[in-house]
Structure formats: C-alpha cells, structure tokens
VOLO-209721 format. One line per field, with one value per atom (N, C-alpha, C): residue in three letters; x, y, z. Coordinates in Angstrom, 3 decimals. Example, Ala and Ser with C-alpha at 12.3 -4.5 7.8 and 13.67 -1.06 7.14 Angstrom:
residu: [ALA,ALA,ALA,SER,SER,SER];
X: [13.190,12.300,13.200,12.850,13.670,12.900];
Y: [-5.690,-4.500,-3.300,-2.250,-1.060,0.030];
Z: [7.800,7.800,7.800,7.080,7.140,7.870];
***
This chain:
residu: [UNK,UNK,UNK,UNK,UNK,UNK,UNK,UNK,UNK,UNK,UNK,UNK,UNK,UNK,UNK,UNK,UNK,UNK,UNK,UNK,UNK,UNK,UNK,UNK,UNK,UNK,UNK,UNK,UNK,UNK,UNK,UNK,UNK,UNK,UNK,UNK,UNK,UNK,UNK,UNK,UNK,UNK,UNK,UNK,UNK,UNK,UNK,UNK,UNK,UNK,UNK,UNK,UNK,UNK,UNK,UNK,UNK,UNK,UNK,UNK,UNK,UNK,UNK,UNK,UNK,UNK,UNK,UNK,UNK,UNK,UNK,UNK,UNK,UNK,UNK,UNK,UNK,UNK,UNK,UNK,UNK,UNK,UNK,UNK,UNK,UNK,UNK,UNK,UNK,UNK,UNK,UNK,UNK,UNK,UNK,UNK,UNK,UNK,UNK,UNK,UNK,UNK,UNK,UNK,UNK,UNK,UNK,UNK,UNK,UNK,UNK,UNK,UNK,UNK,UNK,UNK,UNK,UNK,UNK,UNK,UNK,UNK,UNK,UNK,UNK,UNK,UNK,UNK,UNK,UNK,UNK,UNK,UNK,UNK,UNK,UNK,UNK,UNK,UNK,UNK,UNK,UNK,UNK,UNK,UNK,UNK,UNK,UNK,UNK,UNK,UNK,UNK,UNK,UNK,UNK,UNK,UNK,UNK,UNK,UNK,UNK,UNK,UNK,UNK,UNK,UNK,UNK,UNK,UNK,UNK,UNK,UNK,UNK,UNK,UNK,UNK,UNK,UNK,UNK,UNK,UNK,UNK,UNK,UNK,UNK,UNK,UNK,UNK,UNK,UNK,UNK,UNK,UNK,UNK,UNK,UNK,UNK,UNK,UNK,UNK,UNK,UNK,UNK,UNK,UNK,UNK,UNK,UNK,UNK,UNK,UNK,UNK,UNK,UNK,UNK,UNK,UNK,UNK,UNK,UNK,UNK,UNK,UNK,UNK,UNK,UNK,UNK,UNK,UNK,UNK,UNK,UNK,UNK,UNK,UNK,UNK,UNK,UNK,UNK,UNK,UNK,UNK,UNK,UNK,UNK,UNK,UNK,UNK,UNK,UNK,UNK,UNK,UNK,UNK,UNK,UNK,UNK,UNK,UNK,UNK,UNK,UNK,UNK,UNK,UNK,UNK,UNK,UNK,UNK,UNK,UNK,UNK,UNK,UNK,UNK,UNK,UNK,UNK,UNK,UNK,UNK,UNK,UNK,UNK,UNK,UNK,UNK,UNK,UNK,UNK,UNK,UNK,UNK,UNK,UNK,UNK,UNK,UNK,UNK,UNK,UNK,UNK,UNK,UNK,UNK,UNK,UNK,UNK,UNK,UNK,UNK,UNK,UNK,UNK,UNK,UNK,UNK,UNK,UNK,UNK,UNK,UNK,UNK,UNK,UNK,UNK,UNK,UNK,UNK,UNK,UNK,UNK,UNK,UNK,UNK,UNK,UNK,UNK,UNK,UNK,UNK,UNK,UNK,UNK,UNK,UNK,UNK,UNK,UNK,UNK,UNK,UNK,UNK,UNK,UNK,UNK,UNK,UNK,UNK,UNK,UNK,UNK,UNK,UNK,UNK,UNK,UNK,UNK,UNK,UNK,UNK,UNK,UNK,UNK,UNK,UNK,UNK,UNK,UNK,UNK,UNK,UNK,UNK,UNK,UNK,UNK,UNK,UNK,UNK,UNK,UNK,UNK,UNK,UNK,UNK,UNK,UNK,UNK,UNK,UNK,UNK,UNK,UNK,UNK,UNK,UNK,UNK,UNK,UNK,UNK,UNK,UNK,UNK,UNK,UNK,UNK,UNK,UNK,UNK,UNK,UNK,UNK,UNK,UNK,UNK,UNK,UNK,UNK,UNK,UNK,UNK,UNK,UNK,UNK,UNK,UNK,UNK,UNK,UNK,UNK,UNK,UNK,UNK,UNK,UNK,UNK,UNK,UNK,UNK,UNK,UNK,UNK,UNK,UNK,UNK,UNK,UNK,UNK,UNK,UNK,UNK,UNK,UNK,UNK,UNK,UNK,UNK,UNK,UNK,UNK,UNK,UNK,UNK,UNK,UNK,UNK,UNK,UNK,UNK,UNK,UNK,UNK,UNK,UNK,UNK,UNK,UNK,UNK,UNK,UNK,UNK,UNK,UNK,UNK,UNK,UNK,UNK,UNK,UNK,UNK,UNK,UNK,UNK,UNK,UNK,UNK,UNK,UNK,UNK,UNK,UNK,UNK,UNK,UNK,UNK,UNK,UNK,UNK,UNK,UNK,UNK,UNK,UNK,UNK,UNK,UNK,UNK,UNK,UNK,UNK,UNK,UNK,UNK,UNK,UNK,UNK,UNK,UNK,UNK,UNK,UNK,UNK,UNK,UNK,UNK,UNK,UNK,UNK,UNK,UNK,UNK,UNK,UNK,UNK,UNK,UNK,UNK,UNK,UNK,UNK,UNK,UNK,UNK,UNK,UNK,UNK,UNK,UNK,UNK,UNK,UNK,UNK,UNK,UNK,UNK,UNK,UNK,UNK,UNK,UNK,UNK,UNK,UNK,UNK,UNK,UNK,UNK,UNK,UNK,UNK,UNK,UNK,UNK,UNK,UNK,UNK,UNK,UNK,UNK,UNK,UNK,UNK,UNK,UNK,UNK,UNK,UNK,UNK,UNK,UNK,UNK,UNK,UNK,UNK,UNK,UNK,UNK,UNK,UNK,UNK,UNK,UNK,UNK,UNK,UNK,UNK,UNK,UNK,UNK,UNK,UNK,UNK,UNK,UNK,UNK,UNK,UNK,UNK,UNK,UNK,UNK,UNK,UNK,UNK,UNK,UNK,UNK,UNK,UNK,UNK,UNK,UNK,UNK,UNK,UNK,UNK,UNK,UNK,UNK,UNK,UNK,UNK,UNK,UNK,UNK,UNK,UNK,UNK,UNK,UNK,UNK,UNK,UNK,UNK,UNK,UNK,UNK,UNK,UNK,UNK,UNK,UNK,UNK,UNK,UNK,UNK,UNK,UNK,UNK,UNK,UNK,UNK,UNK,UNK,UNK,UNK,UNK,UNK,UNK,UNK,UNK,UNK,UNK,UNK,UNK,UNK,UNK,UNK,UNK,UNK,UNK,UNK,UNK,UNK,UNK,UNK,UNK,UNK,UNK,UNK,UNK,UNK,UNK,UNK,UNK,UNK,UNK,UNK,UNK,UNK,UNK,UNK,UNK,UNK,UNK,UNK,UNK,UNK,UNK,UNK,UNK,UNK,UNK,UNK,UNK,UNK,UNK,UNK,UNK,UNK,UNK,UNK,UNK,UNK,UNK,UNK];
X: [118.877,117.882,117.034,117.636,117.203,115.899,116.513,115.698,114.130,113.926,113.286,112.194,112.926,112.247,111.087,111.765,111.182,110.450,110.490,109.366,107.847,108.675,107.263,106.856,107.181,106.588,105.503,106.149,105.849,104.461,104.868,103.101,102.027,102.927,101.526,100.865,101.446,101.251,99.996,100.286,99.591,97.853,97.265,96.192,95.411,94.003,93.373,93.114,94.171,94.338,93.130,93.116,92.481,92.783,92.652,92.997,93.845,93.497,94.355,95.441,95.410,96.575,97.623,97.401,98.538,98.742,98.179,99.016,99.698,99.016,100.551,101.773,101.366,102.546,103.530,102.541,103.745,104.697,103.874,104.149,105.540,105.317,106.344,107.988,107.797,108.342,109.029,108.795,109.622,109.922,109.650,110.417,111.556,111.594,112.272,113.740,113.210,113.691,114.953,113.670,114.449,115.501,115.257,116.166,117.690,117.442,118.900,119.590,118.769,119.135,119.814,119.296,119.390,120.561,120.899,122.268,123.370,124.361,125.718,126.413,126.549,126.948,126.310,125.128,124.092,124.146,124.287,123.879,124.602,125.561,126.883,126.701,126.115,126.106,124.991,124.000,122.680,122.246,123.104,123.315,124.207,124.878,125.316,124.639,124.039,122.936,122.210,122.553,121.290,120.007,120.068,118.743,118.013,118.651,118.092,117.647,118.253,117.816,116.309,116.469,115.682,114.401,114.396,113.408,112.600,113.547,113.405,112.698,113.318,112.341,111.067,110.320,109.330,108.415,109.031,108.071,107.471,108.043,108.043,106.782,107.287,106.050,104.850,104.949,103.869,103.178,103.504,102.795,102.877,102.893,102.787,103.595,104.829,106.242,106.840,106.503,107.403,108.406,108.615,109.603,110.913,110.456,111.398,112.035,110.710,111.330,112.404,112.113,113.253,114.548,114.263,115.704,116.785,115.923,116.852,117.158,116.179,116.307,117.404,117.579,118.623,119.768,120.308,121.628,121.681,120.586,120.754,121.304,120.977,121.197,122.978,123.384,124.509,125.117,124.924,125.446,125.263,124.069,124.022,123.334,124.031,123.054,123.328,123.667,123.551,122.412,121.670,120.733,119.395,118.713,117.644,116.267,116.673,115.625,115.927,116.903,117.138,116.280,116.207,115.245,114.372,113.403,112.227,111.883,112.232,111.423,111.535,112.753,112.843,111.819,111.342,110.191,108.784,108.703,107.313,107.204,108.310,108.723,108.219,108.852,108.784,107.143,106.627,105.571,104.390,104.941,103.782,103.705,104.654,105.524,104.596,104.382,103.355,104.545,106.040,106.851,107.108,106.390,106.070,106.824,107.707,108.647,110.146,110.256,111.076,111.257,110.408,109.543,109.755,109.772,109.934,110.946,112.170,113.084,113.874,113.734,113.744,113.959,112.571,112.108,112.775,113.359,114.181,115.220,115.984,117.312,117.596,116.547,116.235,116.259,115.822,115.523,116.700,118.058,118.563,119.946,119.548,120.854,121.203,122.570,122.659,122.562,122.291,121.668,120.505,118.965,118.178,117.860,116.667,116.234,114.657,113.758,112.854,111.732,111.699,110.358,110.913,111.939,112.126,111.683,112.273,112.320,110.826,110.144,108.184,107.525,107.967,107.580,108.139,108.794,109.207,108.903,108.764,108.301,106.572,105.706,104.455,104.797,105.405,105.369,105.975,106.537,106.758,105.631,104.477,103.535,102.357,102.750,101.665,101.947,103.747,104.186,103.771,103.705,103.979,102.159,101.423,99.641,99.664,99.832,99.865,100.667,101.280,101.985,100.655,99.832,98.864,99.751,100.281,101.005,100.795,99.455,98.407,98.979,99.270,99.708,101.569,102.186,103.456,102.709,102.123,101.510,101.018,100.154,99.767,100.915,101.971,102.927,103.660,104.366,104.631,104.122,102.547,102.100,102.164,101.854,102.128,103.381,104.484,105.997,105.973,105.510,105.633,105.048,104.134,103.364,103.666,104.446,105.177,106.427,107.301,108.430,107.757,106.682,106.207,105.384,104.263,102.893,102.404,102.967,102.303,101.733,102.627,102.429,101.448,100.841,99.740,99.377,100.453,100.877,100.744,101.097,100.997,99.240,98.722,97.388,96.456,96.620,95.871,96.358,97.504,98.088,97.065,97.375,96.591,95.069,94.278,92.822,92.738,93.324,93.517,93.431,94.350,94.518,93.154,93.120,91.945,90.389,90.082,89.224,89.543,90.019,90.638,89.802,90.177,89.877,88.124,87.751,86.395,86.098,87.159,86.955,86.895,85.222,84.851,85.297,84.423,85.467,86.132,87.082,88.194,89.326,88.784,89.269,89.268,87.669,87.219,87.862,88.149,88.987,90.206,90.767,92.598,92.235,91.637,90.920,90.892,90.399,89.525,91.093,91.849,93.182,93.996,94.134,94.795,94.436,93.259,92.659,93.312,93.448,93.668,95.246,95.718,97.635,98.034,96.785,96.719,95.659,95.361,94.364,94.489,95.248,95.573,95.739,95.086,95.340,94.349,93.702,92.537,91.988,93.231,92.532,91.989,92.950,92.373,91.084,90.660,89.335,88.510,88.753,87.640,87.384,89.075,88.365,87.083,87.827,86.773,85.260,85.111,83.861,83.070,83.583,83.277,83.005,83.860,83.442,82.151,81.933,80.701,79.738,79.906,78.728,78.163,79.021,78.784,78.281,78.764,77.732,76.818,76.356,74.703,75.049,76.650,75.971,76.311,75.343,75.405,75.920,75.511,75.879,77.414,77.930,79.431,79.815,79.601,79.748,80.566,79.344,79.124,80.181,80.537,81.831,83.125,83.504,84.558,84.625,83.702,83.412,83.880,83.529,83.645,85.659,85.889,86.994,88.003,87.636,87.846,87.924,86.812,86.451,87.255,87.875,88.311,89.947,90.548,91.776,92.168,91.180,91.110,89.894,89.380,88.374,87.914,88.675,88.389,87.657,87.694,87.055,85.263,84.991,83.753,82.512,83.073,82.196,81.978,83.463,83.603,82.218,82.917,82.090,80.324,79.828,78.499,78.420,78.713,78.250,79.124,79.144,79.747,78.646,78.027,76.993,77.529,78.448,79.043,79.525,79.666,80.273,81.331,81.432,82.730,83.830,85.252,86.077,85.734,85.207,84.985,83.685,82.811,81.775,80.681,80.037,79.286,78.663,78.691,77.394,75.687,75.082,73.543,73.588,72.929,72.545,71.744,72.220,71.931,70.310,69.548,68.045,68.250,68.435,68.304,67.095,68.017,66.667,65.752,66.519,65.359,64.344,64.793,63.906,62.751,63.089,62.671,61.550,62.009,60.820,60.119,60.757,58.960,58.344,58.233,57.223,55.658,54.792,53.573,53.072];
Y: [111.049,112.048,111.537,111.077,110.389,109.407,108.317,107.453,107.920,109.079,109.213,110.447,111.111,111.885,110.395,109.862,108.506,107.705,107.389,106.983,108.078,109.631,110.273,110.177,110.391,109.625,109.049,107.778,106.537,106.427,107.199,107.358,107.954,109.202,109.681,109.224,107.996,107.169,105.983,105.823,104.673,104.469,103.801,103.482,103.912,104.320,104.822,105.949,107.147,108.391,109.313,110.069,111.158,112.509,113.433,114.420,115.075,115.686,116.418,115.802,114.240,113.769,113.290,113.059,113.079,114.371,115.413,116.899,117.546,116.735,117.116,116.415,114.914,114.302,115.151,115.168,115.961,116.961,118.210,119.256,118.893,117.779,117.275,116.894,116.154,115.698,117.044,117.988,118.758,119.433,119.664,120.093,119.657,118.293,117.421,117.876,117.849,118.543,119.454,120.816,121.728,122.033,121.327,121.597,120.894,119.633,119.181,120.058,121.023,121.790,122.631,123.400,124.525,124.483,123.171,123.143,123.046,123.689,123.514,122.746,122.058,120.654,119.551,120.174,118.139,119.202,120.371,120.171,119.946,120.031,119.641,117.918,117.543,115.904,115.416,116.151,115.792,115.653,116.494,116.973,116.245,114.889,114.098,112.843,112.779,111.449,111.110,110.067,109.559,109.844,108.855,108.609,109.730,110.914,112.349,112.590,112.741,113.323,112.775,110.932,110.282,110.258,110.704,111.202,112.658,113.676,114.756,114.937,114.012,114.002,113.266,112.397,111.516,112.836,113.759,114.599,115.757,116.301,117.051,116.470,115.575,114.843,114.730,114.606,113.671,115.321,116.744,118.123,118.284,117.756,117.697,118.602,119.126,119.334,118.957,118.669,117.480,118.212,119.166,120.283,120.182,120.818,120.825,119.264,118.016,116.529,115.834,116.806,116.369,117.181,117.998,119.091,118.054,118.079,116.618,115.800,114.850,113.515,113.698,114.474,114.780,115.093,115.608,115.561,114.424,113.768,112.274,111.476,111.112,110.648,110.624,111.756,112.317,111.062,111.127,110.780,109.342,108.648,106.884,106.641,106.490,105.800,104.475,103.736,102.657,102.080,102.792,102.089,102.625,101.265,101.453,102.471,103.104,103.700,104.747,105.580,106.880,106.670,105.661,105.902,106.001,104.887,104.821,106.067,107.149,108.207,109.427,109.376,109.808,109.294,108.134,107.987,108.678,108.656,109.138,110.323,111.058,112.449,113.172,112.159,112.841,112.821,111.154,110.751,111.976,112.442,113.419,114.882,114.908,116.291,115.946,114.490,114.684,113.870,113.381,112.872,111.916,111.551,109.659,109.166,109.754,108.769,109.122,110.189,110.171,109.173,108.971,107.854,106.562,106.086,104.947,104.660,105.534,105.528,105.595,105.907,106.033,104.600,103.979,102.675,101.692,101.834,100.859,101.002,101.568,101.998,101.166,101.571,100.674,99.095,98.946,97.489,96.620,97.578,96.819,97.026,97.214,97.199,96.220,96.000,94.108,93.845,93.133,92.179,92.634,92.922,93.415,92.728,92.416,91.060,91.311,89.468,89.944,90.199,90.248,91.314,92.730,92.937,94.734,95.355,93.889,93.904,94.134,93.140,93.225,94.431,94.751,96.188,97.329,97.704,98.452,98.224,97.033,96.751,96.710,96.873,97.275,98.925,99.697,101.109,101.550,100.607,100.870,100.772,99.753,99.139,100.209,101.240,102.191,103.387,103.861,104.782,104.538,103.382,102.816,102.793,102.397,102.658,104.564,105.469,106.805,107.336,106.446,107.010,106.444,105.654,105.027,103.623,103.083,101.662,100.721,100.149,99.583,98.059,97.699,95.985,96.119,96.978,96.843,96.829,97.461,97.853,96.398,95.793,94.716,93.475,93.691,92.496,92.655,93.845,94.594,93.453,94.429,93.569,92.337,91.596,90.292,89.555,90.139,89.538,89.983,91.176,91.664,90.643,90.086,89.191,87.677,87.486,86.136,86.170,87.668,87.678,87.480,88.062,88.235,88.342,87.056,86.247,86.762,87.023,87.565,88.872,90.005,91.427,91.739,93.257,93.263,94.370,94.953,96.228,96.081,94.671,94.336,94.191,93.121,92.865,94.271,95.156,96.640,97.154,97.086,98.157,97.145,96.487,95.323,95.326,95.653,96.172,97.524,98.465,99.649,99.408,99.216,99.211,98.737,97.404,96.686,97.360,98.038,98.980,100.174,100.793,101.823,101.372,99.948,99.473,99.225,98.757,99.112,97.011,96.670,95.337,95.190,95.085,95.812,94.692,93.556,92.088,91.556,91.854,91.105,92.658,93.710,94.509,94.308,94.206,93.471,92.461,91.231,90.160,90.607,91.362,91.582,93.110,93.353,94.371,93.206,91.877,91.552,90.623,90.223,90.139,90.711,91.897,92.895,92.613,93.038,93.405,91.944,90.737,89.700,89.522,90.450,90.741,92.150,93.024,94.204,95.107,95.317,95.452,97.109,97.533,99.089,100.248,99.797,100.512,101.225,102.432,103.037,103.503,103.287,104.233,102.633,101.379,100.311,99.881,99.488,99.636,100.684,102.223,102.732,102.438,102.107,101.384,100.171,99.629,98.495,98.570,99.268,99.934,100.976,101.305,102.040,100.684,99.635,98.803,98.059,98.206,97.337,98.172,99.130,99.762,99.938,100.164,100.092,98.473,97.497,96.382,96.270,97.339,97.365,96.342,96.083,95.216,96.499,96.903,97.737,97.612,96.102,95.623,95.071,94.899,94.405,95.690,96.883,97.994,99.092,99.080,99.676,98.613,97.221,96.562,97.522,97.314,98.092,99.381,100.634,101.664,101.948,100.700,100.911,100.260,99.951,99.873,101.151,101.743,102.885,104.133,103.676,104.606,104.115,103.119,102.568,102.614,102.651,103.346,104.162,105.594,107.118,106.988,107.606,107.821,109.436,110.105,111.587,111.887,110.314,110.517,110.213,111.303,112.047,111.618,111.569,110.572,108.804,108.205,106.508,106.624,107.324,107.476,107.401,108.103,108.198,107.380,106.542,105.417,104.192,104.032,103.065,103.033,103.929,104.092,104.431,104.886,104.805,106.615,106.739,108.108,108.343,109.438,109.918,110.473,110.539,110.554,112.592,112.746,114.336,114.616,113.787,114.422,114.068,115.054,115.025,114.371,113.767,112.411,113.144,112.647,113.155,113.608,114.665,115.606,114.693,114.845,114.179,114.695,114.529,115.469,115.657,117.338,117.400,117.123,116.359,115.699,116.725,117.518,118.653,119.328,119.157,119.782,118.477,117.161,115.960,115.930,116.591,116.396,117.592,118.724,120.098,119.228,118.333,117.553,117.582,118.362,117.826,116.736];
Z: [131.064,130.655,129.483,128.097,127.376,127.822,128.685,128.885,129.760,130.171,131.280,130.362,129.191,128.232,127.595,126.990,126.500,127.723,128.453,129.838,129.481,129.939,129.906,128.472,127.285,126.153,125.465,126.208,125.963,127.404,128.487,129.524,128.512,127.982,127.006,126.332,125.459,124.301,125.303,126.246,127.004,126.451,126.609,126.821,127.961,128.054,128.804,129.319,129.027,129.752,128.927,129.543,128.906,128.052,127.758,127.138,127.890,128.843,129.738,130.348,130.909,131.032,129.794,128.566,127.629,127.668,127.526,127.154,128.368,129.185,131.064,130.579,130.193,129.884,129.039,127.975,126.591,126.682,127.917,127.844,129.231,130.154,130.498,129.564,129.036,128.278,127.246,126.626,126.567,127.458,128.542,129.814,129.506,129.767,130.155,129.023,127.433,126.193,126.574,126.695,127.076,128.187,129.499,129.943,129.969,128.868,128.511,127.520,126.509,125.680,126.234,127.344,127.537,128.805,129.632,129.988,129.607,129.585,128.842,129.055,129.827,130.578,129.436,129.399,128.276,127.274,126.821,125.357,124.419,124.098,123.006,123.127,124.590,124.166,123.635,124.169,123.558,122.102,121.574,120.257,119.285,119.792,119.377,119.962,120.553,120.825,120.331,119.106,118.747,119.509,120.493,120.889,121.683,122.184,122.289,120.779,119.491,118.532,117.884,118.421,118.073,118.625,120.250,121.025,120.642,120.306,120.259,119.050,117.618,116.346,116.901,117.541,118.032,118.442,119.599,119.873,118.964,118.409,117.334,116.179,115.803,115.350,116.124,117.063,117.832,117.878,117.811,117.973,116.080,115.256,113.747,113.724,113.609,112.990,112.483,111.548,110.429,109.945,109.946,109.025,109.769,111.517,112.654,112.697,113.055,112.943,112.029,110.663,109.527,109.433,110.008,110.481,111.317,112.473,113.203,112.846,112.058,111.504,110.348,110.081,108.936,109.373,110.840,111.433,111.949,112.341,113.259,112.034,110.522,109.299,110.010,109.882,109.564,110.788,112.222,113.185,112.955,112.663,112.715,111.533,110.433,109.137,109.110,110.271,110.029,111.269,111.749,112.424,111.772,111.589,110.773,111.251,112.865,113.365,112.537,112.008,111.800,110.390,109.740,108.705,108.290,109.326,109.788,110.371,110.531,111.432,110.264,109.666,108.324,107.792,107.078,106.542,106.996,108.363,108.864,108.636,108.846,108.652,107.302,106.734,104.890,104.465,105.281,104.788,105.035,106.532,107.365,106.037,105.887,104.900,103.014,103.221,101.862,100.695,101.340,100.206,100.284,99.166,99.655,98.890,97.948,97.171,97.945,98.998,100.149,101.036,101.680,102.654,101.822,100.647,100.443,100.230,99.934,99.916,101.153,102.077,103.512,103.920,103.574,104.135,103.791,102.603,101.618,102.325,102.823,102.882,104.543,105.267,106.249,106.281,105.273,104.808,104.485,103.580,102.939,104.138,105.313,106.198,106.694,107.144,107.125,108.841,108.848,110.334,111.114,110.118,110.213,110.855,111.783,112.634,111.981,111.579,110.713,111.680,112.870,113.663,113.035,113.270,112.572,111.082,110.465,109.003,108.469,109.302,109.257,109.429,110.618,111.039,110.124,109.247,108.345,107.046,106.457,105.476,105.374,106.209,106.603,106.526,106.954,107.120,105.350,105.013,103.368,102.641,103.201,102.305,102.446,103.542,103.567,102.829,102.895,101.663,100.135,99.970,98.666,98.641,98.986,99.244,98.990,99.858,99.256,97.725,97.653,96.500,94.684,95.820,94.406,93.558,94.486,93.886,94.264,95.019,95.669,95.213,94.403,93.932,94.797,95.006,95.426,96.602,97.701,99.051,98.912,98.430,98.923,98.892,98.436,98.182,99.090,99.639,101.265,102.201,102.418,103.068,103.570,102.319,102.228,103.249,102.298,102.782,104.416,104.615,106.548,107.336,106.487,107.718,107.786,106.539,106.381,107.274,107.321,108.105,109.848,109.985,111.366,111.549,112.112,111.789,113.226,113.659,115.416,115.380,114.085,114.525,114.045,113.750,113.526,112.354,111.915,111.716,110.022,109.480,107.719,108.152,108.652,108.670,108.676,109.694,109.190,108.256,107.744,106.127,105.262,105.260,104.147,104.211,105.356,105.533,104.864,105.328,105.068,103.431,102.811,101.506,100.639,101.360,100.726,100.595,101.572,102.161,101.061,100.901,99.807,98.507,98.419,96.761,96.895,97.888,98.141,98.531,98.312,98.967,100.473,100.620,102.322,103.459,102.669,103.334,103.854,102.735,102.865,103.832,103.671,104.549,106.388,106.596,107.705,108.226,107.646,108.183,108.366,107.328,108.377,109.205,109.423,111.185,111.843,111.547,112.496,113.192,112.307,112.050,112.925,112.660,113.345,114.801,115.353,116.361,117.294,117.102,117.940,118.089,117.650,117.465,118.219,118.450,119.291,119.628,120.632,121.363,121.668,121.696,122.173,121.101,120.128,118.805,118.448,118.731,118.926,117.247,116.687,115.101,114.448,114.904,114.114,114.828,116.195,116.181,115.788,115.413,114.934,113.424,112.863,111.229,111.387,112.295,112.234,112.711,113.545,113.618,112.560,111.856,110.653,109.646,109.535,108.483,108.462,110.478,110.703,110.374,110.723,110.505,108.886,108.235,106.361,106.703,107.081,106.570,107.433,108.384,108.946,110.219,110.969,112.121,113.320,113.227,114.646,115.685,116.160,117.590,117.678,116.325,116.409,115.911,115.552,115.697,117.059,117.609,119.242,119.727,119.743,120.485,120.195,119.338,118.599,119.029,119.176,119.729,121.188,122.369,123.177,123.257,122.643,122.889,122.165,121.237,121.238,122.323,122.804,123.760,125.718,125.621,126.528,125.825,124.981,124.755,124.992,124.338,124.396,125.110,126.455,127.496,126.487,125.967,125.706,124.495,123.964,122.317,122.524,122.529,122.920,121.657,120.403,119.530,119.893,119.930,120.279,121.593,122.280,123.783,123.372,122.651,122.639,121.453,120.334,119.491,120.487,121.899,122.608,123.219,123.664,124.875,126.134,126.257,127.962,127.569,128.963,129.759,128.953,128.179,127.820,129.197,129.381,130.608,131.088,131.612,132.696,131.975,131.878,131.524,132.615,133.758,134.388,134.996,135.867,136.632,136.391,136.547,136.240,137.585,137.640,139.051,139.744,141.623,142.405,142.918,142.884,143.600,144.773,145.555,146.506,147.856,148.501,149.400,150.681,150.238,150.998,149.962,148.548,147.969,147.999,148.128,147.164,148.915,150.130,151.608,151.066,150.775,150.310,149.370,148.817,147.689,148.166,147.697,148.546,148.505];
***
C-alpha cells in the first residue's frame, strides 16, 4: 500500500502534467491514505510504518499542513530516529511552520548520523544551507553550500541554494552562473528555471529569458504566466476558432 501511495505521489510530482491532472493524482493518493487508515486490518500497522508515516507527512505538506505534517513527523521521530529521512521532513516541516532554528537543528541531527552516504549528506546539507539562509546567517548558508557541492559535484540542489542566496545579497552574477549551474545537473525543476528567467530578465536578455520560460512552461503546462512570457499555448487553453466554411461560401 505504502509503495503504490508513493507511485501516485511521485506521478503528481512528474513533469509535464497539468493542473487538473496533479490534483486527480493527489486527491488519489489520499484515497489511497484513507483507506489504509480506515481498515482495521492496515491501521494499527500503518501507524507504525515508517514509511506510511513518511508518505503520509509528504502529503500533508505537499496541501501546506505543516501543523498536521509535524504531528506525524513527531511520532515517526519516536518510531526511527535513526534514519536521517525522519529529520529531513522534520526540517521542511518546521521550516514551512516559520522555525528555522528547528529546521536547523533537524538538519544537523540528520547530518551527524553515522553511515551517512555523501550523495545524502549533500542533499541535506544544501537543505541546511537554505534554513540557515532564512534564519539571516548568509556566511554559514554559503559555507553549506559550499561543502554540499564538494560532497556531491553532480547534484544540483547546493548550486541553486548558493544562487538563491547570492541573488538575496544582490550579487546578480554570480547568482546566474550557479542557475546556470544548477540547470545542467537538472532539468525538471520548474521554480529554478523561473529564478533563472527572472535573473535574465533584470539583466535585459530577453531572448535567454523567454528560453528559460518555456521550459517552465514545459514542466508545469498550467503555469499560465511561464506560458505567455514563453510564447506558446498555455495546457486547455482554446485553439483559435475554426471559420465556418459555409459561412466563409455566403462571402460575396
């Protein structure tokens, strides 16, 4: 059940869909929820499953419930504090909730667990470097950074915290290059091409602008702004009316 809650998910999360198909998905997907809850057979187990609790905090979030997500994430604590996911979602949790010295503490705790593997270690220590960026500690966030992308030179996740940040300080630049960074480490990331299209556009290149746009707009089909600074069809929006050819023979 677990695994198949997480399938529909992870469809929603996909690339390309539109509005109406992530919110079939979603609204799938707690289906899917509820009816392990609500059998007596799965629920006493579900309720000790990590990875139900871990699914179940994911969705919750993913509808901005951070309150409900940390309710769970805080019995899941209880059930596996030794796997570093339970902290990491705790962090997002707290972070969504506005408690960023929660969240970094979260992140840390994650960090200092033993036989971390350093793709994981990267990927969390980037999600620290963005707690530690809200909290206004911008020289720790950039040293984050830093170390995430030394542990793991492929990912992409320090290179946008580190734009992000840099961009913050008003260094437009050097923000641009780790987007531009980012973008060749992942391609399906719809909020980091619209940073980067926002940066082009502050330095006036339009036309490397509108690139960026349309890939926005080819992530999310539904984002109805990307769509029209892309130039192309936003996804259910109308073909231009066909001229009827009986009206187009009364022509005098």
């Amino acid at each position: 059940m677990v695994l198949l809650i997480d399938q529909t998910r992870s469809r929603a999360a996909a690339p390309g869909l539109n509005e109406e198909e992530r919110d079939a998905l979603a609204e799938l997907a707690w289906a899917q929820v509820d009816e392990a809850l609500e059998d007596p057979s799965l629920r006493e187990r579900a309720q000790r499953d990590p990875d139900f609790l871990q699914v179940q905090a994911l969705l919750l979030m993913d509808d901005g419930e951070d309150e409900g997500a940390l309710e769970v994430l805080q019995r899941l604590a209880v059930i596996a504090p030794r796997d570093p996911e339970t902290h990491v979602l705790l962090g997002l949790a707290l972070l969504g909730l506005g408690r960023t010295d929660g969240a970094i503490e979260a992140y840390r705790r994650a960090l200092a667990l033993e036989g971390l593997a350093a793709v994981d270690a990267a990927d969390i220590r980037a999600r620290l470097a963005y707690a530690l960026a809200h909290a206004g500690r911008a020289d720790e966030a950039l040293a984050a950074c830093e170390r995430s992308i030394v542990e793991n030179p492929s990912a992409y996740l320090g290179h946008f915290i580190r734009g992000w940040i840099l961009g913050e300080a008003g260094r437009r630049e050097e923000e641009r290059r780790e987007y531009l960074e980012a973008v060749q480490r992942e391609r399906d990331d719809a909020e980091l091409w619209e940073r980067l299209a926002h940066s082009w556009e502050r330095a006036g290149e339009r036309a490397r602008a509108q690139e960026a746009w349309r890939e926005v707009a080819r992530i999310d089909p539904s984002d109805t702004v990307a769509a029209e600074k892309a130039g192309v069809k936003p996804a259910g929006a109308p073909d231009a009316a066909v001229p009827d050819e009986r009206a187009l023979d009364a022509r005098p």
